[in-house]
TISE-46272 format. One record per residue (C-alpha): z, y negated, x; residue in three letters; residue number from 1. Coordinates in nm, 4 decimals. Layout:
BEGIN
{r {Z Y X} 'ALA' NUM}
...
This chain:
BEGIN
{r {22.0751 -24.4085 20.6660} 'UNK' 1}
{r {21.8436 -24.1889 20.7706} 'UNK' 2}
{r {21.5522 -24.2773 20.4542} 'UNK' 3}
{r {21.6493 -24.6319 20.5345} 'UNK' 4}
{r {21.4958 -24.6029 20.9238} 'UNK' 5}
{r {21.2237 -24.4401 20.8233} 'UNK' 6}
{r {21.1795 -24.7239 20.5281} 'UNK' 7}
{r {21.2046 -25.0141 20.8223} 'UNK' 8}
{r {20.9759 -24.7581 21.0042} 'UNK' 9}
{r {20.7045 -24.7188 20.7773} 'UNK' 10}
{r {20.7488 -25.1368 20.6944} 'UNK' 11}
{r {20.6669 -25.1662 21.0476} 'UNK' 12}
{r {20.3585 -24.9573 21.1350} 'UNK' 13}
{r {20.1983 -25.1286 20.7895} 'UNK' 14}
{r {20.1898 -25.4212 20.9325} 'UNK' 15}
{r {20.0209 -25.3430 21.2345} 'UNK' 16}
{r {19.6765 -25.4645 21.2520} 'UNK' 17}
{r {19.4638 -25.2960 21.4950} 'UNK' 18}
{r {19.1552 -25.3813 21.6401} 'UNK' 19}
{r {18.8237 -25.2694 21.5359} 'UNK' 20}
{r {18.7438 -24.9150 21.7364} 'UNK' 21}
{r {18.3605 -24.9214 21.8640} 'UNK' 22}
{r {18.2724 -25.2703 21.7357} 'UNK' 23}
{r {17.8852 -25.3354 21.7499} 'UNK' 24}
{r {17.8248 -25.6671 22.0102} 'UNK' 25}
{r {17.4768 -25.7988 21.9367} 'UNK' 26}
{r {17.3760 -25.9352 22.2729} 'UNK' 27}
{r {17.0868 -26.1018 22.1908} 'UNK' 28}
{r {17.2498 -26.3401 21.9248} 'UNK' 29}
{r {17.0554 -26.6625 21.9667} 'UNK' 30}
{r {16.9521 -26.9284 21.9221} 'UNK' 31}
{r {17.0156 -26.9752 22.2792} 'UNK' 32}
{r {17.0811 -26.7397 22.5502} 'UNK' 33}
{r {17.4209 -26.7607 22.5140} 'UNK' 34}
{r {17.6004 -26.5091 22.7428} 'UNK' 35}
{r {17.3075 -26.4595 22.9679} 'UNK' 36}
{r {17.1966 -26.6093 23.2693} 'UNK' 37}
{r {16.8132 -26.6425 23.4316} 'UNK' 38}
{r {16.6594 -26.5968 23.7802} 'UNK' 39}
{r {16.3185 -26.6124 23.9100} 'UNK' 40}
{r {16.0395 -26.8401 23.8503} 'UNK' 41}
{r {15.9563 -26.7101 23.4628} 'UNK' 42}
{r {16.0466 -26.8225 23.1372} 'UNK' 43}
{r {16.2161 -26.6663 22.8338} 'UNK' 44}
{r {16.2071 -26.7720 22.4696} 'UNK' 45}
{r {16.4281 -26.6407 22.1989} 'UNK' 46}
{r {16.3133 -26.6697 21.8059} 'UNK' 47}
{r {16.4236 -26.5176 21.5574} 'UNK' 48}
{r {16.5618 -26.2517 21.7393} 'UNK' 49}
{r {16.3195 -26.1629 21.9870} 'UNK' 50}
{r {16.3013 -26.2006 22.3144} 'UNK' 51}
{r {15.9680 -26.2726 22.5043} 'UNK' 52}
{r {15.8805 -26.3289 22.8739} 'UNK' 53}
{r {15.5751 -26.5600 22.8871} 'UNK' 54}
{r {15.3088 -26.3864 23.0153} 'UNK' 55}
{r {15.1738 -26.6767 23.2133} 'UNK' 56}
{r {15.4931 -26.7269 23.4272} 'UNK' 57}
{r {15.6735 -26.5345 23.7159} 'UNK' 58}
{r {15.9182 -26.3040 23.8202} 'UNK' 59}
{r {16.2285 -26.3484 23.5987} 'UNK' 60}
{r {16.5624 -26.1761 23.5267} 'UNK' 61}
{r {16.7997 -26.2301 23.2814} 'UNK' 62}
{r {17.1471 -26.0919 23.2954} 'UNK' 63}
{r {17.4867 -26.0803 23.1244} 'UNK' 64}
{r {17.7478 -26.3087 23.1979} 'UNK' 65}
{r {17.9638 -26.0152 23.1420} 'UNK' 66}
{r {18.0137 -25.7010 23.3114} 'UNK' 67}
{r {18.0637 -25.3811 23.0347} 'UNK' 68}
{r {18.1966 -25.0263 23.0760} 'UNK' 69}
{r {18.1910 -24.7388 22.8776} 'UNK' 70}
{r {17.9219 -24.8473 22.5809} 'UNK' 71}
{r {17.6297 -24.7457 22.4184} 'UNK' 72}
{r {17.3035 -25.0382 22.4101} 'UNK' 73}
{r {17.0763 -24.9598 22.2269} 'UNK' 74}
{r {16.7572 -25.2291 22.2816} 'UNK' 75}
{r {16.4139 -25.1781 22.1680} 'UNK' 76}
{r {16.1225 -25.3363 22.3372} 'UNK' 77}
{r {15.7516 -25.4351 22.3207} 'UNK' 78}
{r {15.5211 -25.4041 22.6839} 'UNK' 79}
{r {15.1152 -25.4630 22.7136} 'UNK' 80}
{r {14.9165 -25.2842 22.9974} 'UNK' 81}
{r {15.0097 -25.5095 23.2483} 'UNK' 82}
{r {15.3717 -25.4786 23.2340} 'UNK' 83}
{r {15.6777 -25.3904 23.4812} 'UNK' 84}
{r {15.9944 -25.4308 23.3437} 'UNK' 85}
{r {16.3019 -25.2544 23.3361} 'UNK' 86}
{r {16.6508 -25.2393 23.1768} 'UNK' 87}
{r {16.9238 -25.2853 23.5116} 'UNK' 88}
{r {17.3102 -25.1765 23.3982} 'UNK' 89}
{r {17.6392 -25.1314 23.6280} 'UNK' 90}
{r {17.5003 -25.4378 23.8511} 'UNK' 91}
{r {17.7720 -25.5036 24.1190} 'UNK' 92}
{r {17.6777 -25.8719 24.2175} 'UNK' 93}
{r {17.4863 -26.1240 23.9367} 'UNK' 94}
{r {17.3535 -26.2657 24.2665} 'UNK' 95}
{r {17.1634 -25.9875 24.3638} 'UNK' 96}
{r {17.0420 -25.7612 24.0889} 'UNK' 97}
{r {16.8099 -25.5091 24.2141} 'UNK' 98}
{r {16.7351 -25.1341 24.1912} 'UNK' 99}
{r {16.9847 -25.1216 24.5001} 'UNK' 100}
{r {17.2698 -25.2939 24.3290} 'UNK' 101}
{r {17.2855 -25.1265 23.9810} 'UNK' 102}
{r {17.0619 -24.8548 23.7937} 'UNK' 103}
{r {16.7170 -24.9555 23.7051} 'UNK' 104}
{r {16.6101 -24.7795 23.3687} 'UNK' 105}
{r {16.2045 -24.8743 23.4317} 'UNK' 106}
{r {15.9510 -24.9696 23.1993} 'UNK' 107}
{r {15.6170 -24.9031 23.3698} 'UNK' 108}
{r {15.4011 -24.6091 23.2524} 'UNK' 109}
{r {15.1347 -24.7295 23.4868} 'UNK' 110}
{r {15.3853 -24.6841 23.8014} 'UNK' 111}
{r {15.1704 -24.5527 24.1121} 'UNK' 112}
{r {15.4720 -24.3256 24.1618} 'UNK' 113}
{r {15.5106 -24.1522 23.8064} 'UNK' 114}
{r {15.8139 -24.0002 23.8776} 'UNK' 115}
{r {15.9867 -24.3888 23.8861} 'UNK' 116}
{r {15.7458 -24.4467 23.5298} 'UNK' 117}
{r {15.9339 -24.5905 23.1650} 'UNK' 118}
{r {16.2201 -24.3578 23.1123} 'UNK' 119}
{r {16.3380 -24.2879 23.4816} 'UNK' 120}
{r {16.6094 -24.4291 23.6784} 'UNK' 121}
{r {16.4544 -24.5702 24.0072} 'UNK' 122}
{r {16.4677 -24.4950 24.2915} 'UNK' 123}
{r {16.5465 -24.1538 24.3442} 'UNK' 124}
{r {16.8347 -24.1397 24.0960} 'UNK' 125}
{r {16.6718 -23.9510 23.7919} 'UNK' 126}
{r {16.2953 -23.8830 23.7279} 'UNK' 127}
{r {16.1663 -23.9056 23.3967} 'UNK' 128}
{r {16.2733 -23.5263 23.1976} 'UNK' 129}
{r {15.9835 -23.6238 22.9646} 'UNK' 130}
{r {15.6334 -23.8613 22.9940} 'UNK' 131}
{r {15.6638 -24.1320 22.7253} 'UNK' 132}
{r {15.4024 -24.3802 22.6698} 'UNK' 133}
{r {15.5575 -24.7048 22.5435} 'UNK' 134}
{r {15.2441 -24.9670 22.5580} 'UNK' 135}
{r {15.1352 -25.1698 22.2262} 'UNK' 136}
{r {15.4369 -25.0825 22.0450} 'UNK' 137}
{r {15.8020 -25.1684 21.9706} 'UNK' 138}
{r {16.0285 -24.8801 22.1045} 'UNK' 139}
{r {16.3619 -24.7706 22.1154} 'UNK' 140}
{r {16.6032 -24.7011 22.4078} 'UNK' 141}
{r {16.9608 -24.5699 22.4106} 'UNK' 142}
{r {17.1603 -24.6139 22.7320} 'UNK' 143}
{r {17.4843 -24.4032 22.6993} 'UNK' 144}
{r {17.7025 -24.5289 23.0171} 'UNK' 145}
{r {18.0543 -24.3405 22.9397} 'UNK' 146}
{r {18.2813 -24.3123 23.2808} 'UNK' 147}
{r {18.0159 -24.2218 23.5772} 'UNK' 148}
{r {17.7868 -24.0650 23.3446} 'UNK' 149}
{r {17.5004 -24.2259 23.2310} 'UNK' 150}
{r {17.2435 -24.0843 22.9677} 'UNK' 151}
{r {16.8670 -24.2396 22.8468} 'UNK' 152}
{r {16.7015 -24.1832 22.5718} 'UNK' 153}
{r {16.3278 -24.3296 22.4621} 'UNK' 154}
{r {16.2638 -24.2590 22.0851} 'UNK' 155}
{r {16.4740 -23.9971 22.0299} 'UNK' 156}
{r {16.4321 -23.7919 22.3513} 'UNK' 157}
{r {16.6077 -23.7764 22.6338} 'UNK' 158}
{r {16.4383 -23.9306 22.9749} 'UNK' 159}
{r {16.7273 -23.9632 23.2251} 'UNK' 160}
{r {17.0726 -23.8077 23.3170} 'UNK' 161}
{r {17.3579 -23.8875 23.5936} 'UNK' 162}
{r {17.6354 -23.7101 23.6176} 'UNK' 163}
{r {17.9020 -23.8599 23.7854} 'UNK' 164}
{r {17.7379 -24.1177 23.9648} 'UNK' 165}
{r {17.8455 -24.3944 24.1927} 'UNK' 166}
{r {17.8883 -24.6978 23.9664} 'UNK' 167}
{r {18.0906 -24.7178 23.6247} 'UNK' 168}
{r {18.0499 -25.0664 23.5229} 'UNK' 169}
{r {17.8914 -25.4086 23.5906} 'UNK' 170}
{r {17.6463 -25.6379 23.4670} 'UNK' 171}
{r {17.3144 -25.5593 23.2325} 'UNK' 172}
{r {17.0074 -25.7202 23.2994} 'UNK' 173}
{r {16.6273 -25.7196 23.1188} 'UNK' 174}
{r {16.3418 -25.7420 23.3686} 'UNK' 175}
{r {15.9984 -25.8895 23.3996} 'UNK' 176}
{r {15.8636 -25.8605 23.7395} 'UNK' 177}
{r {15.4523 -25.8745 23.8653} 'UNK' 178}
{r {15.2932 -25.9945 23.5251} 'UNK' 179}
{r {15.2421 -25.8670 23.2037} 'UNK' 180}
{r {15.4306 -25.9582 22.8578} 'UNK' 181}
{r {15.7575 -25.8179 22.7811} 'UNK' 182}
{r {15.9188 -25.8902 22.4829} 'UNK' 183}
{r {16.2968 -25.7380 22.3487} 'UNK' 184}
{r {16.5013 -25.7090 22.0474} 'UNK' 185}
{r {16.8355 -25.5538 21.8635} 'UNK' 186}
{r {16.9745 -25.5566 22.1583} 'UNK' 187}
{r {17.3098 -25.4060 22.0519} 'UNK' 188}
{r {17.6237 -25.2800 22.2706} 'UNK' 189}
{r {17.8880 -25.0358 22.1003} 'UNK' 190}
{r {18.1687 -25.0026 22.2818} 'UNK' 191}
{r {18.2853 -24.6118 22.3522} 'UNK' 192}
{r {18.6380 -24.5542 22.3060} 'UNK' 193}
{r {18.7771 -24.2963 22.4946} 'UNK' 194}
{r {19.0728 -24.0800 22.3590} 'UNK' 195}
Protein backbone atom coordinates (compact mmCIF):
# COMPACT_ATOMS: atom_id res chain seq x y z
CA UNK A 1 0.00 0.00 0.00
CA UNK A 2 2.59 1.89 1.01
CA UNK A 3 4.69 1.86 -2.84
CA UNK A 4 1.22 2.46 -4.16
CA UNK A 5 0.94 6.17 -2.23
CA UNK A 6 4.05 7.02 -3.05
CA UNK A 7 3.22 5.83 -6.90
CA UNK A 8 -0.11 8.29 -6.80
CA UNK A 9 2.46 10.62 -5.06
CA UNK A 10 5.09 10.83 -7.45
CA UNK A 11 2.01 10.78 -10.43
CA UNK A 12 1.03 13.86 -8.78
CA UNK A 13 4.03 16.18 -8.29
CA UNK A 14 4.87 15.22 -12.26
CA UNK A 15 2.24 16.85 -13.27
CA UNK A 16 2.73 19.97 -11.64
CA UNK A 17 3.72 22.70 -13.85
CA UNK A 18 5.33 25.53 -12.22
CA UNK A 19 5.95 28.83 -13.24
CA UNK A 20 9.03 30.17 -14.67
CA UNK A 21 11.42 31.41 -11.52
CA UNK A 22 13.11 34.96 -12.49
CA UNK A 23 11.46 35.36 -15.91
CA UNK A 24 13.12 38.26 -17.98
CA UNK A 25 10.08 41.14 -18.74
CA UNK A 26 11.34 43.29 -21.60
CA UNK A 27 9.72 46.60 -20.82
CA UNK A 28 10.41 48.35 -23.70
CA UNK A 29 8.64 45.85 -26.14
CA UNK A 30 7.19 48.12 -28.81
CA UNK A 31 5.96 49.04 -31.25
CA UNK A 32 4.00 51.19 -29.03
CA UNK A 33 4.43 52.16 -25.54
CA UNK A 34 2.47 49.61 -24.37
CA UNK A 35 2.53 49.47 -20.52
CA UNK A 36 3.77 52.96 -20.12
CA UNK A 37 2.24 56.12 -19.68
CA UNK A 38 3.60 59.96 -20.61
CA UNK A 39 3.60 63.36 -18.83
CA UNK A 40 4.97 66.64 -19.65
CA UNK A 41 5.06 68.60 -22.73
CA UNK A 42 7.86 66.21 -24.70
CA UNK A 43 7.65 63.54 -27.04
CA UNK A 44 8.91 59.95 -27.19
CA UNK A 45 9.44 57.68 -30.18
CA UNK A 46 10.11 54.01 -30.04
CA UNK A 47 11.92 52.12 -33.20
CA UNK A 48 13.29 49.33 -33.29
CA UNK A 49 13.85 49.11 -29.84
CA UNK A 50 15.03 52.34 -28.81
CA UNK A 51 13.71 54.82 -27.09
CA UNK A 52 14.40 58.58 -27.86
CA UNK A 53 13.19 61.87 -26.30
CA UNK A 54 13.16 64.53 -29.06
CA UNK A 55 15.51 66.91 -28.35
CA UNK A 56 13.43 69.80 -29.57
CA UNK A 57 10.49 69.19 -27.11
CA UNK A 58 9.89 69.58 -23.27
CA UNK A 59 9.85 68.16 -20.05
CA UNK A 60 8.53 64.57 -20.32
CA UNK A 61 8.17 61.42 -18.17
CA UNK A 62 7.27 58.19 -18.98
CA UNK A 63 6.28 55.62 -16.45
CA UNK A 64 5.03 52.06 -15.92
CA UNK A 65 1.59 51.23 -15.74
CA UNK A 66 2.75 48.77 -13.24
CA UNK A 67 4.21 48.98 -9.96
CA UNK A 68 7.28 46.08 -9.43
CA UNK A 69 9.02 44.74 -6.31
CA UNK A 70 11.89 42.83 -5.75
CA UNK A 71 13.64 42.83 -9.50
CA UNK A 72 16.63 43.51 -11.19
CA UNK A 73 16.33 46.28 -14.57
CA UNK A 74 18.85 46.41 -16.24
CA UNK A 75 18.47 49.52 -19.05
CA UNK A 76 21.19 50.99 -20.98
CA UNK A 77 21.08 54.49 -22.24
CA UNK A 78 22.51 57.13 -24.65
CA UNK A 79 22.78 61.19 -23.21
CA UNK A 80 24.55 64.31 -25.23
CA UNK A 81 26.02 67.30 -23.21
CA UNK A 82 22.93 68.86 -22.65
CA UNK A 83 21.15 66.20 -20.92
CA UNK A 84 19.21 65.64 -17.43
CA UNK A 85 17.59 62.58 -17.12
CA UNK A 86 17.18 60.06 -14.66
CA UNK A 87 15.87 56.52 -13.99
CA UNK A 88 12.80 57.06 -10.96
CA UNK A 89 11.81 53.39 -9.24
CA UNK A 90 9.48 52.64 -6.03
CA UNK A 91 7.20 55.76 -7.21
CA UNK A 92 4.23 55.89 -4.73
CA UNK A 93 1.68 57.96 -6.89
CA UNK A 94 1.87 57.82 -11.11
CA UNK A 95 0.42 61.31 -10.55
CA UNK A 96 3.23 62.75 -9.02
CA UNK A 97 6.57 61.22 -9.85
CA UNK A 98 9.33 63.19 -8.50
CA UNK A 99 12.63 62.80 -6.60
CA UNK A 100 10.22 63.21 -3.46
CA UNK A 101 7.92 60.40 -4.34
CA UNK A 102 10.29 57.53 -5.39
CA UNK A 103 14.24 57.22 -5.83
CA UNK A 104 15.76 59.18 -8.58
CA UNK A 105 18.85 57.22 -10.05
CA UNK A 106 20.23 60.64 -12.08
CA UNK A 107 21.78 60.96 -15.28
CA UNK A 108 23.57 64.32 -15.30
CA UNK A 109 27.40 64.40 -15.13
CA UNK A 110 27.20 68.11 -15.63
CA UNK A 111 25.01 68.49 -12.24
CA UNK A 112 26.13 71.87 -10.43
CA UNK A 113 25.93 69.69 -7.31
CA UNK A 114 28.25 66.60 -8.26
CA UNK A 115 27.41 64.71 -5.48
CA UNK A 116 23.50 64.35 -7.13
CA UNK A 117 25.68 63.64 -10.81
CA UNK A 118 24.82 60.08 -13.16
CA UNK A 119 25.11 57.29 -10.72
CA UNK A 120 23.67 58.91 -7.43
CA UNK A 121 20.39 58.69 -5.88
CA UNK A 122 19.07 62.33 -5.42
CA UNK A 123 18.56 64.07 -3.10
CA UNK A 124 20.47 63.22 -0.24
CA UNK A 125 19.80 59.48 -0.41
CA UNK A 126 23.20 58.11 -1.84
CA UNK A 127 26.07 60.12 -3.51
CA UNK A 128 27.79 58.74 -6.30
CA UNK A 129 30.70 55.86 -4.65
CA UNK A 130 32.44 56.43 -8.03
CA UNK A 131 32.55 59.52 -10.94
CA UNK A 132 31.30 57.97 -14.21
CA UNK A 133 31.13 59.88 -17.31
CA UNK A 134 28.27 58.57 -19.47
CA UNK A 135 28.05 61.35 -22.46
CA UNK A 136 28.32 60.19 -26.32
CA UNK A 137 27.89 56.67 -25.54
CA UNK A 138 25.43 53.81 -24.91
CA UNK A 139 25.83 52.61 -21.22
CA UNK A 140 24.71 50.18 -18.95
CA UNK A 141 22.83 50.41 -15.59
CA UNK A 142 21.77 47.71 -13.13
CA UNK A 143 19.18 48.67 -10.50
CA UNK A 144 19.03 45.79 -7.90
CA UNK A 145 15.74 46.75 -5.73
CA UNK A 146 15.41 43.41 -3.44
CA UNK A 147 13.14 44.17 -0.10
CA UNK A 148 14.29 47.89 1.14
CA UNK A 149 17.57 47.53 -0.35
CA UNK A 150 18.40 49.03 -3.37
CA UNK A 151 21.83 48.69 -5.28
CA UNK A 152 23.24 50.74 -8.72
CA UNK A 153 25.56 49.85 -10.82
CA UNK A 154 26.98 51.95 -14.13
CA UNK A 155 29.18 49.63 -16.32
CA UNK A 156 30.13 47.27 -14.05
CA UNK A 157 30.78 49.40 -10.92
CA UNK A 158 28.91 50.12 -8.27
CA UNK A 159 27.53 53.98 -7.88
CA UNK A 160 24.77 53.79 -5.22
CA UNK A 161 23.64 51.75 -2.10
CA UNK A 162 20.46 51.87 0.41
CA UNK A 163 20.12 49.78 2.94
CA UNK A 164 16.91 49.41 4.23
CA UNK A 165 15.29 52.30 2.98
CA UNK A 166 11.82 53.70 3.12
CA UNK A 167 10.11 52.43 -0.03
CA UNK A 168 10.00 48.69 -1.39
CA UNK A 169 7.99 48.95 -4.43
CA UNK A 170 6.11 51.19 -6.90
CA UNK A 171 6.23 52.48 -10.24
CA UNK A 172 9.52 52.97 -12.70
CA UNK A 173 9.83 55.87 -14.68
CA UNK A 174 12.63 57.23 -17.52
CA UNK A 175 13.21 60.98 -17.39
CA UNK A 176 13.95 63.85 -19.68
CA UNK A 177 13.75 67.10 -17.97
CA UNK A 178 15.54 70.83 -19.12
CA UNK A 179 16.74 69.79 -22.73
CA UNK A 180 19.10 67.65 -24.16
CA UNK A 181 18.56 64.12 -26.06
CA UNK A 182 18.02 61.06 -24.18
CA UNK A 183 17.60 58.01 -25.78
CA UNK A 184 17.06 54.17 -23.95
CA UNK A 185 17.16 50.60 -24.73
CA UNK A 186 17.06 46.71 -23.38
CA UNK A 187 15.22 47.82 -20.93
CA UNK A 188 14.81 44.46 -19.13
CA UNK A 189 13.20 43.58 -15.54
CA UNK A 190 14.11 40.09 -13.87
CA UNK A 191 12.13 39.35 -11.26
CA UNK A 192 14.13 38.26 -7.80
CA UNK A 193 12.72 35.40 -6.14
CA UNK A 194 13.19 35.24 -2.69
CA UNK A 195 13.60 31.83 -0.83
Amino acid sequence: MKRFLFFIFALLLASCVLPPRGQQQALLAGPELNGWQQTGEGKWRLLNGELAALKKTGNTMLFTDAAYQNYRLRLEFWVDNESNSGVFIHCDNQAEISPFSCYEVNIWDNHPKQEFRTGAIVFHVSPPLAQINSVGRWNVMEITADGNNVKVQLNGITTAIIEEGSRSSGFIGLQRFNGGEVRFRNVVLTPIINK
